[in-house]
Backbone as a printed PyTorch tensor [residue, N CA C, xyz], in Angstrom:
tensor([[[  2.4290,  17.6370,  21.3440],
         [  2.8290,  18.4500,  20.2190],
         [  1.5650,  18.8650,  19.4640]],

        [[  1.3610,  19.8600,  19.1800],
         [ -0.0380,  20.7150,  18.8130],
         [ -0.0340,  20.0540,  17.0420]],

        [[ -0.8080,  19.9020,  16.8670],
         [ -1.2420,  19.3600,  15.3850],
         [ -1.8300,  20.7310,  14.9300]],

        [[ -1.6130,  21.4650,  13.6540],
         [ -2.2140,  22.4120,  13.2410],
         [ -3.9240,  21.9550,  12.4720]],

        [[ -2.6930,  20.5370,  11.6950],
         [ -4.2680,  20.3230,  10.7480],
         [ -3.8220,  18.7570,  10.4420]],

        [[ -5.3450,  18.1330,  10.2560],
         [ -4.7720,  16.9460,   9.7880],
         [ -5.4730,  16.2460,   8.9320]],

        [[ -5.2150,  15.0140,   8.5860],
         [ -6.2090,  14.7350,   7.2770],
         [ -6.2900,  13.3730,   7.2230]],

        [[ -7.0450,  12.3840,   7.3780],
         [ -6.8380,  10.5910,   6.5830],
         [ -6.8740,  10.4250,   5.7910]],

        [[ -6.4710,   9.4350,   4.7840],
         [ -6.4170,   8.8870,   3.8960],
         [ -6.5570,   7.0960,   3.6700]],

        [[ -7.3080,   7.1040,   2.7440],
         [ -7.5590,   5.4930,   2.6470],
         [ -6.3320,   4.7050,   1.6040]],

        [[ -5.9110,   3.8580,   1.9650],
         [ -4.9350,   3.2530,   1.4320],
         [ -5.6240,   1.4440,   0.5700]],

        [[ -6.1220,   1.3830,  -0.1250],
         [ -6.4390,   0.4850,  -0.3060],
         [ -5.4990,  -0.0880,  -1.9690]],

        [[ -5.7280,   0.6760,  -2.8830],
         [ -5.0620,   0.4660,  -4.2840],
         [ -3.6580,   1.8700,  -4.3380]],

        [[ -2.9500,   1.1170,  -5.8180],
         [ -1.9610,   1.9940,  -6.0730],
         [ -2.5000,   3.1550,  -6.0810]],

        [[ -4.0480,   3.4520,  -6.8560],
         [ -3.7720,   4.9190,  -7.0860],
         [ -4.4780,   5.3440,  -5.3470]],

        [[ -4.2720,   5.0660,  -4.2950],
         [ -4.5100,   5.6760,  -3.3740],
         [ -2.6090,   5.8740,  -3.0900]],

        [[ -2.2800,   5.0850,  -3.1380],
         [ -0.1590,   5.6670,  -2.9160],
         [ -0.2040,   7.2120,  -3.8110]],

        [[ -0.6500,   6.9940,  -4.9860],
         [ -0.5260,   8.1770,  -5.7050],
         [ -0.9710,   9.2500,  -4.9970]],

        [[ -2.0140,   9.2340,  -4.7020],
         [ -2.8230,  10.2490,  -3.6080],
         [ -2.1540,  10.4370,  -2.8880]],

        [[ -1.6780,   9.5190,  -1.9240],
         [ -0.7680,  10.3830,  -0.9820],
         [  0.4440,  10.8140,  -1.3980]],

        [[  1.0870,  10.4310,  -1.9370],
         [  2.9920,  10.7740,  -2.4590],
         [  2.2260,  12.9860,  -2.6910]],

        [[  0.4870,  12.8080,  -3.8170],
         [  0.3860,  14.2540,  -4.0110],
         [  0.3520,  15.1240,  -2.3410]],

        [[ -0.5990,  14.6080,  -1.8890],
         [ -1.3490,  15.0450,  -0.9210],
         [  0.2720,  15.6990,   0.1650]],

        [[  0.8870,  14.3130,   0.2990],
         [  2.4420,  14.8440,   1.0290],
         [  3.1970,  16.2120,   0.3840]],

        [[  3.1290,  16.3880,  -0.6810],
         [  3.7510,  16.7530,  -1.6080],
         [  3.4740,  18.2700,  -1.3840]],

        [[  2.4000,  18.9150,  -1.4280],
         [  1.0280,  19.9810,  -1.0870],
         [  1.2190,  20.0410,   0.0290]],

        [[  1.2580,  18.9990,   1.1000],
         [  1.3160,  19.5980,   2.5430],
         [  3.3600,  20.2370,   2.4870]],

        [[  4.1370,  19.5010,   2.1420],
         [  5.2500,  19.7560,   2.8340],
         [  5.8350,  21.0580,   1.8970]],

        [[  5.2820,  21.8190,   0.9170],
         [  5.0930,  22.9000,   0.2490],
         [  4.5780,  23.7670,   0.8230]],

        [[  2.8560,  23.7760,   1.8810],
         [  2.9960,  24.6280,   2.6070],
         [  3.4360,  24.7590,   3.8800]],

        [[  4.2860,  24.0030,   4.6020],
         [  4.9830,  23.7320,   5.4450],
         [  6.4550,  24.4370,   5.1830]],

        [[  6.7080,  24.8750,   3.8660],
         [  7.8610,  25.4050,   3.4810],
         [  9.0700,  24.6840,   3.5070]],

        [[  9.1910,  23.2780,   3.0340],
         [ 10.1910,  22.9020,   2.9490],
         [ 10.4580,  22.8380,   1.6450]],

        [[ 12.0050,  22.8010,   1.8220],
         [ 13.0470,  22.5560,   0.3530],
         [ 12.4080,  21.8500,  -0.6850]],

        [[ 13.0050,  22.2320,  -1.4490],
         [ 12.2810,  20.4720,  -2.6420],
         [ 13.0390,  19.3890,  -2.5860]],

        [[ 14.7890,  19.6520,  -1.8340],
         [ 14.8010,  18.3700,  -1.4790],
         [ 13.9280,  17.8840,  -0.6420]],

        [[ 14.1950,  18.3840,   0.6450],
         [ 13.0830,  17.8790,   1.9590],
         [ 11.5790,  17.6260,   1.2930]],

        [[ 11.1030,  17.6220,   0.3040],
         [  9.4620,  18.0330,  -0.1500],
         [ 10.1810,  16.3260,  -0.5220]],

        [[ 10.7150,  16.1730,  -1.5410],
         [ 10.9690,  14.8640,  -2.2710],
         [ 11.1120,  13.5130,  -1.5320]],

        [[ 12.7650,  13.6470,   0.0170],
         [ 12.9130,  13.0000,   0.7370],
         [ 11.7110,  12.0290,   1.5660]],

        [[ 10.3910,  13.1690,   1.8490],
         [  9.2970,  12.8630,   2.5570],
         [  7.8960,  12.2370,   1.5930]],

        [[  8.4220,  12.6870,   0.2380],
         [  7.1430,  12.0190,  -0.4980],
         [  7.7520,  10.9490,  -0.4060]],

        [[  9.3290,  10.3350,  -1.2490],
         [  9.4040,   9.1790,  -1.4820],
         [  9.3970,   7.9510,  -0.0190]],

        [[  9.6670,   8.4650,   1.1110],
         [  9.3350,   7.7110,   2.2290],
         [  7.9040,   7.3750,   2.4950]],

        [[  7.2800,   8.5090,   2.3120],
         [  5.9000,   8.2740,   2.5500],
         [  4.9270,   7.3170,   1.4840]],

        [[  5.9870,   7.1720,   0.2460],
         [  5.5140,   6.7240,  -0.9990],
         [  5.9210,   5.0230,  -0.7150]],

        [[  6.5410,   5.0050,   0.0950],
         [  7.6450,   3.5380,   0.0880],
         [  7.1400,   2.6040,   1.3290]],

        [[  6.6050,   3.8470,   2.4650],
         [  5.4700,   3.3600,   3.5380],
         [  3.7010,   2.7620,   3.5270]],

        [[  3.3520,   3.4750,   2.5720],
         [  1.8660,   3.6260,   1.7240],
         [  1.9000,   2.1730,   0.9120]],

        [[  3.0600,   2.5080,   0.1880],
         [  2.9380,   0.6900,  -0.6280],
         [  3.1310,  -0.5030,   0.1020]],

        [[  3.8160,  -0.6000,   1.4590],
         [  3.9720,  -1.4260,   2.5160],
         [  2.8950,  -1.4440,   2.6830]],

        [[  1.9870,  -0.7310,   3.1970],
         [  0.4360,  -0.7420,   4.0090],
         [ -0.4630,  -1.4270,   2.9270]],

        [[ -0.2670,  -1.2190,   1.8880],
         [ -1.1910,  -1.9940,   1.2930],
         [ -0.7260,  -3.2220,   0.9240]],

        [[  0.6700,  -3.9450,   0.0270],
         [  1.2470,  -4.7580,  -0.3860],
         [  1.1040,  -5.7140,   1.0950]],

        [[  1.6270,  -5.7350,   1.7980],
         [  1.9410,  -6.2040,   3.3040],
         [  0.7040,  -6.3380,   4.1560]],

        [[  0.2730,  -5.2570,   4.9200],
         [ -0.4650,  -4.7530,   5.4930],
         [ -1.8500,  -4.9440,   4.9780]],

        [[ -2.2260,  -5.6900,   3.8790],
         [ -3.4280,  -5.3480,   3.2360],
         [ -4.6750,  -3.7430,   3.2290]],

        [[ -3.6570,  -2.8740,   3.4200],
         [ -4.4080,  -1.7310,   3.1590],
         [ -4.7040,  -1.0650,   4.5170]],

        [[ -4.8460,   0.0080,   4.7060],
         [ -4.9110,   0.9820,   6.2060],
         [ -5.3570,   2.0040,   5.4890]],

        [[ -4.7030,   2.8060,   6.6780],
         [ -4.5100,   4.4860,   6.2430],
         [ -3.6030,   5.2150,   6.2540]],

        [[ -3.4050,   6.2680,   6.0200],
         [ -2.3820,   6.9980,   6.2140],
         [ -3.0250,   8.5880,   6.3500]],

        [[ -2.3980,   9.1240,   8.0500],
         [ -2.9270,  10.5600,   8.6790],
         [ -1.9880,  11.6900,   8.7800]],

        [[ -2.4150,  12.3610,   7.5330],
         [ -1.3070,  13.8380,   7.5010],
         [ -1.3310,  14.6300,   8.8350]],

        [[ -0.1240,  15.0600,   9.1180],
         [ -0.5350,  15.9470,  10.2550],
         [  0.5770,  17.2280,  10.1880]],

        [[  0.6280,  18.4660,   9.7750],
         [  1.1960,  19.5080,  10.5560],
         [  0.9300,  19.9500,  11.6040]],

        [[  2.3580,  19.5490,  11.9230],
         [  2.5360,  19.9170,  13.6340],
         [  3.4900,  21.2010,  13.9560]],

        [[  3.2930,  21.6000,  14.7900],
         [  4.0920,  22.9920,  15.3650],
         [  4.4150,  22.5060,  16.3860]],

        [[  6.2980,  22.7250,  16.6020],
         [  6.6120,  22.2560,  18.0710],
         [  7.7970,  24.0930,  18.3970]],

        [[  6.7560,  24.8240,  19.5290],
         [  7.4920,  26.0310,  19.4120],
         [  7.9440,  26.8400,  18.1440]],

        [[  8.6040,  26.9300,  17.2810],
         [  9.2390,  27.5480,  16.0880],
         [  9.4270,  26.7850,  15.2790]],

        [[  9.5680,  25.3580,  15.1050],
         [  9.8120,  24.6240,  14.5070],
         [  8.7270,  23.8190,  13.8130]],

        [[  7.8540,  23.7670,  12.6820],
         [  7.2600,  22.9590,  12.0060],
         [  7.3780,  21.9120,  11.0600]],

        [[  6.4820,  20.9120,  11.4260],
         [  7.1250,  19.4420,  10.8440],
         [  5.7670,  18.8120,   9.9770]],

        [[  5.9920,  17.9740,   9.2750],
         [  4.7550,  16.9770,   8.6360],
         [  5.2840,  15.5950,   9.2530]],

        [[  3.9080,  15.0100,   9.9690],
         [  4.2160,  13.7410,   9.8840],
         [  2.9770,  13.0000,   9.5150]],

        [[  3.4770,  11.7830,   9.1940],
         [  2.2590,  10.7460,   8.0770],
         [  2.0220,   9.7920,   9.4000]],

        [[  1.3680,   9.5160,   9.9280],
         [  0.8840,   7.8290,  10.7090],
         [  0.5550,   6.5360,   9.7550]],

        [[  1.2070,   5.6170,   9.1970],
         [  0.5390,   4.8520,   8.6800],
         [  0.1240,   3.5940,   9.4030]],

        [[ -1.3710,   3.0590,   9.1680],
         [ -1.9480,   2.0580,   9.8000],
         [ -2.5940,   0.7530,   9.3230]],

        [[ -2.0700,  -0.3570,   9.7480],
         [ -3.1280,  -1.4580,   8.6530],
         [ -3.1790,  -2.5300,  10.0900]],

        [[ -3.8980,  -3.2720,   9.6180],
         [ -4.7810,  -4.2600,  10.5970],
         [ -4.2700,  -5.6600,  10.3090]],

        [[ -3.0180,  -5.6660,   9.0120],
         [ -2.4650,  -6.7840,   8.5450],
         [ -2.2100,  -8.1700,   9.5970]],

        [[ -0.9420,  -8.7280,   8.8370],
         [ -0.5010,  -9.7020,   9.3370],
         [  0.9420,  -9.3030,  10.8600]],

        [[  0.9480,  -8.0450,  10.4350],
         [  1.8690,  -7.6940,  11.3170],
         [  3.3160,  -7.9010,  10.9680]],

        [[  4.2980,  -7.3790,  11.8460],
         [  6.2600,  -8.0090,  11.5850],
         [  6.4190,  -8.3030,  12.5910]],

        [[  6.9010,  -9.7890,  12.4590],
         [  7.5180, -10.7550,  13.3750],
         [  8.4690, -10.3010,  14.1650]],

        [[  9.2540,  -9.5550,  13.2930],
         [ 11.0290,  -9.3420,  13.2830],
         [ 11.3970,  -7.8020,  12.7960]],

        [[ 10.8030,  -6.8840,  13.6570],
         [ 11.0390,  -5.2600,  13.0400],
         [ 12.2180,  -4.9330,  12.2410]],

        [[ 13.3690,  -5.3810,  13.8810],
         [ 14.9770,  -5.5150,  13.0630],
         [ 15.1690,  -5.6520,  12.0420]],

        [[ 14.9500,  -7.3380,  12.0770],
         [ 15.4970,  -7.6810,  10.3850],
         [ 14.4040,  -6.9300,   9.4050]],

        [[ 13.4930,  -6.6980,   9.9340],
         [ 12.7630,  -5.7910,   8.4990],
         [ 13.4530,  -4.1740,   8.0750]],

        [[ 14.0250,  -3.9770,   8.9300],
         [ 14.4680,  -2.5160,   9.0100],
         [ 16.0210,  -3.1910,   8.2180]],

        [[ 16.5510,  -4.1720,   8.0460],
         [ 17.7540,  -4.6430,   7.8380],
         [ 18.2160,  -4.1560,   6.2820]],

        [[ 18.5730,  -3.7290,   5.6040],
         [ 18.7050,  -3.4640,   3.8960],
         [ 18.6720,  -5.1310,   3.3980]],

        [[ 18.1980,  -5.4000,   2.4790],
         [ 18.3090,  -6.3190,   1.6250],
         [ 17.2080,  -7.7080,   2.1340]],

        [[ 16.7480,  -7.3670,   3.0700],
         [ 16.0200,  -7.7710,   3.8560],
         [ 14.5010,  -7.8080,   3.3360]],

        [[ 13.8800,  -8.9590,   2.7720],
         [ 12.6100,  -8.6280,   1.8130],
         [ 11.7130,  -9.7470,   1.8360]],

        [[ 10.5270,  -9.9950,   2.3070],
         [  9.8200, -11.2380,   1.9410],
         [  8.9280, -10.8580,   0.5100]],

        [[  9.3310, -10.2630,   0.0790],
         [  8.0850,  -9.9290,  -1.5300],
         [  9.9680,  -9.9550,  -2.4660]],

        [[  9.3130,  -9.4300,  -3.3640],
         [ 10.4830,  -9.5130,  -4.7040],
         [ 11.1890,  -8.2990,  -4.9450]],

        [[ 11.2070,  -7.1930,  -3.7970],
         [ 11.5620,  -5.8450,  -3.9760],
         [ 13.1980,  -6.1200,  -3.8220]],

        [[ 13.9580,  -4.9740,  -3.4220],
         [ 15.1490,  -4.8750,  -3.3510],
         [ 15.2830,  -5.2100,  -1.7680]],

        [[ 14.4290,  -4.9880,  -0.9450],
         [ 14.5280,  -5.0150,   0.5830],
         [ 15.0830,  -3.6160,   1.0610]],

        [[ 15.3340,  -2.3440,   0.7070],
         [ 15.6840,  -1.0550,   1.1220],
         [ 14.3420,  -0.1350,   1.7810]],

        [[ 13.0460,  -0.6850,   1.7260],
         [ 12.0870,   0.1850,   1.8950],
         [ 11.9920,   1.0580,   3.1110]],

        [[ 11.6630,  -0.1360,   4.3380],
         [ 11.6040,   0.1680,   5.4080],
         [ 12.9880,   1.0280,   6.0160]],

        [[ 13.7510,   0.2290,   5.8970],
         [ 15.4750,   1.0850,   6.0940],
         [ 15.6310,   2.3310,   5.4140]],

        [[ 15.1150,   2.5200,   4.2530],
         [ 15.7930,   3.7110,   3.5530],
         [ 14.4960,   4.6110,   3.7290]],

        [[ 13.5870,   4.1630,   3.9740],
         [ 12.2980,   5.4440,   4.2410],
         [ 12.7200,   5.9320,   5.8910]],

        [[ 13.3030,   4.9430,   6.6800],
         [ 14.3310,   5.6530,   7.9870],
         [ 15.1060,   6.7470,   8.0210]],

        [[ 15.8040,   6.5040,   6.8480],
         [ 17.0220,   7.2020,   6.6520],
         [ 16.5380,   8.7520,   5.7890]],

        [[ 15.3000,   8.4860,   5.1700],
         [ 14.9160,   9.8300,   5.0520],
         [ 14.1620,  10.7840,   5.5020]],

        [[ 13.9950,  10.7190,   7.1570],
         [ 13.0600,  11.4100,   7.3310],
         [ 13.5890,  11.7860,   8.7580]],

        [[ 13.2200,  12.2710,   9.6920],
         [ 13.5220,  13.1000,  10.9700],
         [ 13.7270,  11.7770,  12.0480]],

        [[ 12.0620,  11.8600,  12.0760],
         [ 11.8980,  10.8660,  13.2380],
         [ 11.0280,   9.4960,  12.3230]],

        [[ 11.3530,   8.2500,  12.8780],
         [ 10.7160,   6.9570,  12.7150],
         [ 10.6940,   6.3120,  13.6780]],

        [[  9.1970,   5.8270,  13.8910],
         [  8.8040,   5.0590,  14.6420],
         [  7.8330,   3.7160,  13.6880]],

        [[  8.2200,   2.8620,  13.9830],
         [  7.4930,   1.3650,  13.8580],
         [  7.1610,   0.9430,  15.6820]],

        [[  5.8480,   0.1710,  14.7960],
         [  5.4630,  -0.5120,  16.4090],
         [  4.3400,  -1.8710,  15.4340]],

        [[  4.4500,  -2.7880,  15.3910],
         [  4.0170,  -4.3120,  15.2580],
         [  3.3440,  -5.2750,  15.8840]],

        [[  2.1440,  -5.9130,  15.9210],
         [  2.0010,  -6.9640,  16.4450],
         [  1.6110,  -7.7210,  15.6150]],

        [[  2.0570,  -8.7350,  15.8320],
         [  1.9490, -10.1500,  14.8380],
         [  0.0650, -10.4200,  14.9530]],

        [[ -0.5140, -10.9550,  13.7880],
         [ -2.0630, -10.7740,  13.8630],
         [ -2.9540,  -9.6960,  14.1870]],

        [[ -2.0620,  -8.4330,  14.6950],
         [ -2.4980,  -7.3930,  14.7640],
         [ -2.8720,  -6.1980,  13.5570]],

        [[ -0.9490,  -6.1520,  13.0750],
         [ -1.2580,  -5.1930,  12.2840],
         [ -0.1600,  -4.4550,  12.9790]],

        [[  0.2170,  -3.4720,  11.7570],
         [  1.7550,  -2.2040,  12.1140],
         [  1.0990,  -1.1450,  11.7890]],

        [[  1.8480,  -0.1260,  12.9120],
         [  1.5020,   1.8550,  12.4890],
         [  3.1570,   1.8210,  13.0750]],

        [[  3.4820,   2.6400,  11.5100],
         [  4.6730,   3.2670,  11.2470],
         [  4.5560,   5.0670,  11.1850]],

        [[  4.9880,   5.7010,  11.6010],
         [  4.9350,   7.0930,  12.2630],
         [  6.6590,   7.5300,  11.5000]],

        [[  6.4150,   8.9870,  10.5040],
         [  7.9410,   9.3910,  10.1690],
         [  7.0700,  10.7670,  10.0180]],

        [[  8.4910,  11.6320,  10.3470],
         [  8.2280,  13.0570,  10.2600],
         [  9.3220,  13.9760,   9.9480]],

        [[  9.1690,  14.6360,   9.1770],
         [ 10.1820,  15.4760,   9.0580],
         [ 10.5700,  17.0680,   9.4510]],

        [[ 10.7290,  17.2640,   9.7940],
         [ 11.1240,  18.8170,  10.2990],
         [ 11.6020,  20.2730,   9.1130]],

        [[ 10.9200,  20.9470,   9.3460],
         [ 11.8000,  21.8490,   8.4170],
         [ 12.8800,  22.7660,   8.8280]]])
């Protein structure tokens, strides 16, 4: 799938989440999506970014517009070198939380976006991949 343009980002503190929630925000504007679809993809990408750092002790996160035939999409790669997920499932599970959140993150940043991909290794580190389509 042809990448038009793409960009990294360092994820280390909150105000790097901030950075990206903008940076998403700017890309999926000129990508021409809705302001729902603009919103759906910040707050996933906003809910993924704080995983990478909270969890993950910090990564990155790689903007990419992509063109597939007629159809253009944004997707984020996020990456950290963390502790990894044991248990993707139950992390993807609602209510499902080892920190003090609600446990909806991972599940509901699923549910807003096109495509999601997680991939994990324990002592490794997780890259979570979501994209949305316009």
């Amino acid at each position: 799938m042809p990448v038009a343009r793409s960009d990294t980002l360092e994820l280390r503190s909150a105000a790097d989440v901030v950075s990206v929630r903008q940076a998403v925000r700017t890309w999926a504007i000129e990508a021409g999506f809705s302001l729902v679809d603009q919103t759906k993809m910040v707050t996933a990408a906003s809910e993924i970014a704080r995983n990478t750092i909270d969890y993950g002790g910090g990564g990155t996160a790689t903007l990419e517009l992509i063109v597939e035939g007629p159809r253009r999409g944004l997707r984020v790669v996020f990456e950290d070198t963390g502790p990894g997920i044991p248990d993707i499932q139950q992390a993807l599970t609602d209510h499902f939380t080892t920190g003090n959140g609600l446990g909806l993150g991972l599940g509901g940043a699923k549910r807003l976006v096109n495509d999601f991909n997680i991939s994990s290794r324990v002592g490794e580190g997780t890259r979570v991949v979501i994209t949305r389509w316009k």
